[in-house]
C-alpha positions, 0 to 999 in steps of 0.5 A: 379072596377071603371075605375078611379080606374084602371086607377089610379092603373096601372098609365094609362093616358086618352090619353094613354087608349083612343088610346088602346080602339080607343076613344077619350081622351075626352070620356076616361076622361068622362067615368072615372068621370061617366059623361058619360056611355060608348056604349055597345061596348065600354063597351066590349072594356074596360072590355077586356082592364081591363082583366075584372076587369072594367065591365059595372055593374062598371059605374051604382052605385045603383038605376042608370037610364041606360039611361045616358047620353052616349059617343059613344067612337069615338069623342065628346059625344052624347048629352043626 
């Protein structure tokens, strides 16, 4: 499930989920719009916060480079 979608579902607000998983507001909203790929850490963080119902497999659609451009979960992104 795309973490839009969950958010979506369960009425959850960048700022809300951003101080769940200890990110910023601006990564939660990148992350969300698949701008940015979340950190692998991140990625733990969200898949536990979703109950596993958004996975690292959700935020590379088919044939994806995984060498996104990332946000590191604490402040601004990193630059790609």
């Amino acid at each position: 499930m795309l973490m839009d979608d969950y958010m979506k579902q369960t009425n959850t607000s960048d700022s809300r989920a951003a101080d769940e998983l200890g990110c910023s507001p601006e990564c939660v909203r990148l992350w969300r719009k698949r701008k940015r790929v979340p950190r692998p850490d991140a990625m733990l963080k969200i898949e536990t916060w979703s109950d596993g119902r958004v996975t690292a497999a959700d935020f590379y659609g088919p044939g994806e480079q995984t060498e996104a451009r990332v946000c590191d979960g604490v402040g601004a992104p990193s630059p790609g």
